[in-house]
C-alpha positions as a Markdown table, in Angstrom:
| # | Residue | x | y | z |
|---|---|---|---|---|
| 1 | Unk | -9.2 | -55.6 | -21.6 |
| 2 | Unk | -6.1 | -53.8 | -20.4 |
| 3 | Unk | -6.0 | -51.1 | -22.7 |
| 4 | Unk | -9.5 | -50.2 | -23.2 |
| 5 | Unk | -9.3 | -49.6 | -19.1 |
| 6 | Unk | -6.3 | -47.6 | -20.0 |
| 7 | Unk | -8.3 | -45.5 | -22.4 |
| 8 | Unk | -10.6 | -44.7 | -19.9 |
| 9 | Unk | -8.1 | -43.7 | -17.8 |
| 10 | Unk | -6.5 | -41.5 | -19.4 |
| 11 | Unk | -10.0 | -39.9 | -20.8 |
| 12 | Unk | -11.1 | -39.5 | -17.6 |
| 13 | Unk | -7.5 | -37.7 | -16.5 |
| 14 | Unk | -7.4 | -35.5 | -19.0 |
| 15 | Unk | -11.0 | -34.5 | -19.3 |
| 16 | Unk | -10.6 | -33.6 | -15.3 |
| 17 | Unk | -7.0 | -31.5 | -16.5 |
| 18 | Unk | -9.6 | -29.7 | -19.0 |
| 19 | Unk | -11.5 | -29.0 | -16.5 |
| 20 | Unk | -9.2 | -27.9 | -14.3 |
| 21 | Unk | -7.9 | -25.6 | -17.0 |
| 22 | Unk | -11.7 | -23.8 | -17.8 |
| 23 | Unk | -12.0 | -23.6 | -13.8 |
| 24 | Unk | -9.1 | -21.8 | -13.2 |
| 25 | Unk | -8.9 | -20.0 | -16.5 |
| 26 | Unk | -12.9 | -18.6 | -15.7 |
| 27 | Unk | -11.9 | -17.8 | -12.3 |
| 28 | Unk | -8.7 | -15.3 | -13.5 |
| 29 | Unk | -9.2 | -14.2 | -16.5 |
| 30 | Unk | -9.8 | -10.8 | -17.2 |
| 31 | Unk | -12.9 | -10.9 | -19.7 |
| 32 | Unk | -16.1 | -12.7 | -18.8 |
| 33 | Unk | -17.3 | -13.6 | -14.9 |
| 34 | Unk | -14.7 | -11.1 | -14.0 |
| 35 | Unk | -16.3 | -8.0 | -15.5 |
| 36 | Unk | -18.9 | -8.8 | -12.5 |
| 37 | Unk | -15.8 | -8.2 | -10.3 |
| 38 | Unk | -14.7 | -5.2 | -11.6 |
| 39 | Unk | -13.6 | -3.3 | -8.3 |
| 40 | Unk | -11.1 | -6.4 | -7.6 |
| 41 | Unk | -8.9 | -5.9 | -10.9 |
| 42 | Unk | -5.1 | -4.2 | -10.0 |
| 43 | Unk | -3.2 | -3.0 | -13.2 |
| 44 | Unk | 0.4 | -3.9 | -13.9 |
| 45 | Unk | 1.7 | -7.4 | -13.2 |
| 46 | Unk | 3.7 | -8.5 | -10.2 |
| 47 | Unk | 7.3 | -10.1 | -11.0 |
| 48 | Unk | 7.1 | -14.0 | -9.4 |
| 49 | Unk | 9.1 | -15.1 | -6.6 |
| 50 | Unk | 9.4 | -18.0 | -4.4 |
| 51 | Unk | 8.4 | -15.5 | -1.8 |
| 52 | Unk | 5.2 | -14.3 | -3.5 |
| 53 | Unk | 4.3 | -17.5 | -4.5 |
| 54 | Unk | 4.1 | -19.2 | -1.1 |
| 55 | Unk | 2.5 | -15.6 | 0.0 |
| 56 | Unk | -0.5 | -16.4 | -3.2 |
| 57 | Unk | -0.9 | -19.8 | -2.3 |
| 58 | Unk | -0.9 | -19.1 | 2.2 |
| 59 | Unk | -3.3 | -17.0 | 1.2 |
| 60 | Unk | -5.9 | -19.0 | -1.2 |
| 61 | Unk | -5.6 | -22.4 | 1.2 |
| 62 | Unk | -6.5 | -19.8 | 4.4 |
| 63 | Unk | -8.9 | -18.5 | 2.6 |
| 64 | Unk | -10.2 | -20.4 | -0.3 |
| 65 | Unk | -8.7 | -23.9 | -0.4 |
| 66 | Unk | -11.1 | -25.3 | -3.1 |
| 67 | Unk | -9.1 | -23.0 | -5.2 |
| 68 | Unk | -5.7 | -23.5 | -3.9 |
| 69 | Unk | -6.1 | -27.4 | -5.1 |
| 70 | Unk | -7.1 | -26.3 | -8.2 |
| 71 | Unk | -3.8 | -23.4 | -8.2 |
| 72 | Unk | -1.2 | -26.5 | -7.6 |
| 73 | Unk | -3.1 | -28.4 | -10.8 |
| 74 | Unk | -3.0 | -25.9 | -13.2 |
| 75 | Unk | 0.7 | -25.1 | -12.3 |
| 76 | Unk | 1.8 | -28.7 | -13.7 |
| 77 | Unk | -0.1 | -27.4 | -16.9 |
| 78 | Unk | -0.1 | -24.3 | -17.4 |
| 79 | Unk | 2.6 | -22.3 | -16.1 |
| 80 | Unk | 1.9 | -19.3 | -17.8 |
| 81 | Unk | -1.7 | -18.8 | -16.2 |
| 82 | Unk | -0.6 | -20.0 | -12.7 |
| 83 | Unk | 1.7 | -17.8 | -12.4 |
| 84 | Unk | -0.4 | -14.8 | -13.3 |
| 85 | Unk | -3.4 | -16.4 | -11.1 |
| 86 | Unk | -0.7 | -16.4 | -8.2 |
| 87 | Unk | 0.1 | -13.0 | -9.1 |
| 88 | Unk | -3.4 | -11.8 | -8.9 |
| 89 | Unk | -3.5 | -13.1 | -5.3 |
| 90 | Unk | -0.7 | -12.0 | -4.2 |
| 91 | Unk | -2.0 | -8.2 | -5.1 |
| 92 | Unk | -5.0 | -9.0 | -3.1 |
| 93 | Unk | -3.1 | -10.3 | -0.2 |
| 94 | Unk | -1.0 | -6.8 | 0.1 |
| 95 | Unk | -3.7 | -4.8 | -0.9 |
| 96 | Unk | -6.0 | -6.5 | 2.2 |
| 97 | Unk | -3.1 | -6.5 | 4.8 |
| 98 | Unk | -2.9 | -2.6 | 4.4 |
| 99 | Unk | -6.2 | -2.6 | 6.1 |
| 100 | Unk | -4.9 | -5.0 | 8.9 |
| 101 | Unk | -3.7 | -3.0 | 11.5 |
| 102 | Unk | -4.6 | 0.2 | 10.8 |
| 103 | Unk | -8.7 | -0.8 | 10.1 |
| 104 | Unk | -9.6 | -4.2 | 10.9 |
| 105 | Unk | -13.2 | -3.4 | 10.6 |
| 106 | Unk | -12.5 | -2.4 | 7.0 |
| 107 | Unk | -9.9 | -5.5 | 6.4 |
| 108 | Unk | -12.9 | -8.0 | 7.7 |
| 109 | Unk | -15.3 | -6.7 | 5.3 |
| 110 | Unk | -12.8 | -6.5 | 2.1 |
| 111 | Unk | -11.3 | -10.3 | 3.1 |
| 112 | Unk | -15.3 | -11.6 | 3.4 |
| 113 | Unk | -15.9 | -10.1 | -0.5 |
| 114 | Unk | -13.3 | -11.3 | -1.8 |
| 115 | Unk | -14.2 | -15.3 | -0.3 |
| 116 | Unk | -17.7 | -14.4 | -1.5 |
| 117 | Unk | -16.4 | -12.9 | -5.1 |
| 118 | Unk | -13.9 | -16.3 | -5.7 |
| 119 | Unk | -17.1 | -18.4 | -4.5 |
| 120 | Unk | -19.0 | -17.0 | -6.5 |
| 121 | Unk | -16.5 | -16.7 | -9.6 |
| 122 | Unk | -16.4 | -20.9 | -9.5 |
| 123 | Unk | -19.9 | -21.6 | -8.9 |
| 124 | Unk | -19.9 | -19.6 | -12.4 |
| 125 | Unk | -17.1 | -21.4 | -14.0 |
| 126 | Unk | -18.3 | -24.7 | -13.2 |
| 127 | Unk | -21.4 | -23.5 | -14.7 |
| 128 | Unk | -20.6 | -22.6 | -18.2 |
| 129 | Unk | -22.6 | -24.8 | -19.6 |
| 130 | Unk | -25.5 | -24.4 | -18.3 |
| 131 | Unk | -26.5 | -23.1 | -14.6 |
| 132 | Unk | -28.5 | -26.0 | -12.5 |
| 133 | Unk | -31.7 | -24.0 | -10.6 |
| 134 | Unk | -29.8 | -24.8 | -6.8 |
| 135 | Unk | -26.5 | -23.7 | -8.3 |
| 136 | Unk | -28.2 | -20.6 | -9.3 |
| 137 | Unk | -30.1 | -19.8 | -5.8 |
| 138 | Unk | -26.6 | -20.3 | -4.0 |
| 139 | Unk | -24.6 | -17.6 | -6.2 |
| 140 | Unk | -27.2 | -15.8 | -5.8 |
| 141 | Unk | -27.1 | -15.6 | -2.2 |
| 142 | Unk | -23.6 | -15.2 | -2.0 |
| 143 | Unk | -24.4 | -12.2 | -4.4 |
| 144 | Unk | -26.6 | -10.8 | -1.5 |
| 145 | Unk | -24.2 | -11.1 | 1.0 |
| 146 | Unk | -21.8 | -9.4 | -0.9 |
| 147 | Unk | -24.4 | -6.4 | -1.9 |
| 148 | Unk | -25.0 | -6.6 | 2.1 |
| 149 | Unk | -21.2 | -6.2 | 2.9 |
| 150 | Unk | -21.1 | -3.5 | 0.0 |
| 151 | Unk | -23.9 | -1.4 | 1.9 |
| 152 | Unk | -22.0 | -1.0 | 5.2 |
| 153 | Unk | -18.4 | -0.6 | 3.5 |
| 154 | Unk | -20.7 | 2.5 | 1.3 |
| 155 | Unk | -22.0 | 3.9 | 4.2 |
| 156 | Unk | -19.1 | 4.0 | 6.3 |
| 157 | Unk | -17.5 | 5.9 | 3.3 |
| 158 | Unk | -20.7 | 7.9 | 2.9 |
| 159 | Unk | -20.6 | 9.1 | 7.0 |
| 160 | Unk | -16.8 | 10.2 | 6.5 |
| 161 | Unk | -17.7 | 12.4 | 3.5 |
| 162 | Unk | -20.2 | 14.0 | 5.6 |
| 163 | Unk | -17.7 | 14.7 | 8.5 |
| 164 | Unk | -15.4 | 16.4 | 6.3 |
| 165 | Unk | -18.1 | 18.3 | 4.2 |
| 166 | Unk | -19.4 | 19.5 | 7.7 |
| 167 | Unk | -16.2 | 20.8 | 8.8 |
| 168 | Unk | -15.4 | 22.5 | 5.1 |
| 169 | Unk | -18.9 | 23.8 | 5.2 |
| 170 | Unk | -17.6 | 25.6 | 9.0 |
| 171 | Unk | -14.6 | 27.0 | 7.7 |
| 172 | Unk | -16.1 | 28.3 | 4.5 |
| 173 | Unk | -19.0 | 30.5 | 7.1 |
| 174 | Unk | -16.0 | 31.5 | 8.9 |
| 175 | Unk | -14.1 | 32.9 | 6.5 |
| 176 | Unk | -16.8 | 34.6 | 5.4 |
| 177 | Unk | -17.8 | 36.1 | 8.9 |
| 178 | Unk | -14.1 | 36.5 | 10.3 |
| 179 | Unk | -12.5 | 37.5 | 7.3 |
| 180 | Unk | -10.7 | 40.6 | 9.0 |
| 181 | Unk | -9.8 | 39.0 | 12.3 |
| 182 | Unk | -8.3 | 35.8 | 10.5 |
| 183 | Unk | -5.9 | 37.9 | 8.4 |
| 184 | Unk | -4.6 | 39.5 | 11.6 |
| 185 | Unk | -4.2 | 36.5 | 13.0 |
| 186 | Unk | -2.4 | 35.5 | 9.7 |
| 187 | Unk | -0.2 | 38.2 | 9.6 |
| 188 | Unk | 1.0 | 38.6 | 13.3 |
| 189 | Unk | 1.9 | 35.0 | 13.2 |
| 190 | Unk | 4.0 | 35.4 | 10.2 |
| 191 | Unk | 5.5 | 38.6 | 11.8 |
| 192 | Unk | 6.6 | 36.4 | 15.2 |
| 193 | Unk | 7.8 | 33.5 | 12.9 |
| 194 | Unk | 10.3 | 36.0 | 11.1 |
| 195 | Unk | 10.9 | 37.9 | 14.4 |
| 196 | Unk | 11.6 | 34.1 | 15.9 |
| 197 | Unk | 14.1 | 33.6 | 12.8 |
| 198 | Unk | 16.0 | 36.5 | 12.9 |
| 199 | Unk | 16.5 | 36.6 | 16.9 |
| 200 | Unk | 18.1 | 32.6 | 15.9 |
| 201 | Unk | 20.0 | 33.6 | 13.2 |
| 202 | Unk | 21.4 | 36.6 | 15.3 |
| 203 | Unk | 22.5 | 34.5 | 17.9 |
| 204 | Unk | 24.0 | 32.0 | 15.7 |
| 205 | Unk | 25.9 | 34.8 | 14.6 |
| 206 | Unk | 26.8 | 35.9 | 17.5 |
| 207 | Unk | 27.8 | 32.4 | 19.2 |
| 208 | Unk | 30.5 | 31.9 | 16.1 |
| 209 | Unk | 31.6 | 35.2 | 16.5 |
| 210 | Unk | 32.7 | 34.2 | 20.2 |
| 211 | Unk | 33.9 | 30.8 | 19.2 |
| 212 | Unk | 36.1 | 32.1 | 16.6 |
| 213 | Unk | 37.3 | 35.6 | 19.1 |
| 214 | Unk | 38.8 | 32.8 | 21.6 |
| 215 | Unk | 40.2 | 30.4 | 19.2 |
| 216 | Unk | 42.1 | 33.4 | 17.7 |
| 217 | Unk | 43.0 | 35.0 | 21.4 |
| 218 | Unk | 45.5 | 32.2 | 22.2 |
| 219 | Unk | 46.9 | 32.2 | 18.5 |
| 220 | Unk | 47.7 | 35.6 | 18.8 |
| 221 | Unk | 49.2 | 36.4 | 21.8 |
| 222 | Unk | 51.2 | 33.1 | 21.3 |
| 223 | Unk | 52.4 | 35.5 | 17.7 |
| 224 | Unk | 53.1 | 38.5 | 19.2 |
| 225 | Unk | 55.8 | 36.4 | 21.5 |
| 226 | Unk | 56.9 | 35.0 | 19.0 |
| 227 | Unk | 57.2 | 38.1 | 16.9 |
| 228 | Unk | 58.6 | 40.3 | 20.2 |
| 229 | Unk | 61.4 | 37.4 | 20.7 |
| 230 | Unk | 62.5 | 37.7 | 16.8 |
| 231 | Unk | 63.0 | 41.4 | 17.2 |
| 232 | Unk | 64.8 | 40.6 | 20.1 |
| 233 | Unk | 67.4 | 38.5 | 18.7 |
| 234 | Unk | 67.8 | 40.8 | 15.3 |
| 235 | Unk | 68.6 | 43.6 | 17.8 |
| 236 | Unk | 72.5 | 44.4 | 17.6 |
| 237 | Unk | 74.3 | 45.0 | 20.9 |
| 238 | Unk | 74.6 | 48.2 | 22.7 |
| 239 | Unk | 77.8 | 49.8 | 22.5 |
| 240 | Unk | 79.6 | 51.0 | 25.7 |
């Protein structure tokens, strides 16, 4: 009785490792689900460190803790692919906090795809064998959201591009209208600058010139006394 208990055991431990394995394996590998995720891939490979790790795995439990259980499974067997899993998160993590400070707007929107994206990317992976219909409606509606989320990061980019075509668009018509005046402008500005330049440089000049005219003022009148009192005592006496 004991050892067909035992069996089962064991079966049903490493069938979940398996699992575990596929899940993670799906979810990070670069072939597959990802090529849906195309935008998210970095190249090169970040070097592990205890430091990066903890960063990978702060990042998945805040933001993903179904896969963050699955991360400290797979590390037990498969060290090889949780380290490049980690790796892969830790890339995302540095690449999102860039956005922190300077445009939290933007960070919000690039930290909610990527939630949806890993979401998504296990729904799938749990999946491979076959899709259930309310599996399928829920990845699909993540897949909306994240077409949703896509729309407003575009157009953001889209209004920027304007903005800066506008202005190019005004300095091309006045170049084209002003063309004279502007190279005036140009060139008296470049005249002033050298004018500027040389006035500085004379000065400079001029300031060392005095520096060095007072260090050697002391020095020289302090030789010609000493030169004067040498002739002095070569001088031979007077005779009466």
């Amino acid at each position: 009785m004991i050892m067909p208990r035992l069996l089962r055991a064991c079966t049903r431990n490493f069938t979940g490792l398996l699992t575990t394995a596929l899940l993670v394996t799906v979810l990070f590998t670069q072939v597959g689900i990802e090529s849906l995720f195309a935008q998210q891939k970095v190249s090169g490979r970040v070097s592990m460190t205890p430091e990066r790790e903890a960063a990978g795995l702060a990042f998945a439990k805040e933001h993903h803790e179904e896969l963050s259980s699955l991360l400290l499974q797979l590390k037990e067997m498969s060290p090889g692919k949780y380290e490049s899993a980690i790796s892969e998160l830790f890339r995302t993590s540095e690449r999102l906090s860039r956005y922190k400070d300077r445009l939290p707007e933007r960070y919000s929107m690039e930290l909610e795809l990527w939630k949806i994206d890993s979401r998504v990317r296990l729904l799938v992976a749990r999946s491979a064998s076959g899709m259930e219909e309310e599996t399928r409606e829920q990845a699909k509606k993540l897949l909306m959201e994240r077409n949703q989320l896509r729309k407003t990061l575009y157009q953001a980019e889209q209004k920027k591009l304007q903005e800066r075509l506008k202005r190019l668009e005004e300095q091309v018509a006045q170049l084209e209208t002003e063309s004279e005046s502007i190279a005036d402008r140009d060139l008296d500005r470049l005249m002033k600058s050298v004018r500027s330049r040389s006035i500085t440089r004379k000065k400079t000049v001029n300031s060392k010139s005095q520096t060095t005219a007072r260090q050697k003022g002391p020095n020289q009148k302090e030789a010609s006394r000493n030169k004067k009192s040498a002739s002095n005592k070569k001088s031979p006496p007077e005779k009466r």
